[in-house]
C-alpha positions, -999 to +999 in steps of 0.1 A: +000+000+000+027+024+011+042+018-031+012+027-041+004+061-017-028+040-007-033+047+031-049+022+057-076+049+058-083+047+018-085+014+026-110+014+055-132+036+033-131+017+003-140-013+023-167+006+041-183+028+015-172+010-018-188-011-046-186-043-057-170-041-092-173-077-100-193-108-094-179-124-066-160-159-073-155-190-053-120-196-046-111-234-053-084-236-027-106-223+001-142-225+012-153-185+001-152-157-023-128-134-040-143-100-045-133-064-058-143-036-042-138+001-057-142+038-041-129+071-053-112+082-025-095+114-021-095+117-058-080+086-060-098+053-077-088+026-051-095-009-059-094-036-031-095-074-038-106-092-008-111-130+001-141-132+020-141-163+044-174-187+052-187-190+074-164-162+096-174-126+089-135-120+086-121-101+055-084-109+040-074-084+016-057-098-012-039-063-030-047-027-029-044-007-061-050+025-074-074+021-111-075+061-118-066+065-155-033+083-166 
């Protein structure tokens, strides 16, 4: 995250207030789901892919990247 001047507060918000922007997908290696979650935050378009585990409400996040164009 630090690479990519995404802070843990980005993060917390993206998690928070963001979007899915894809189905969610089963993971074959583990029982739950893979998901992508965007939010523009601070003029900043942060994506978040997180493994979601079942039946725990616990999130893992997988990478944190910035999408914005340019």
């Amino acid at each position: 995250m630090k690479q990519r001047r995404i802070t843990r507060a980005m993060l917390a918000e993206t998690l928070k207030m963001g979007l899915l922007a894809r189905r969610p997908e089963p993971d074959m290696r583990h029982p739950g789901l893979k998901c992508e979650m965007r939010r523009l935050v601070a003029g900043v378009n942060v994506a978040a892919v997180v493994y979601v585990e079942y039946p725990q409400p616990a999130l893992i996040v997988v990478t944190v990247i910035d999408v914005s164009e340019g």
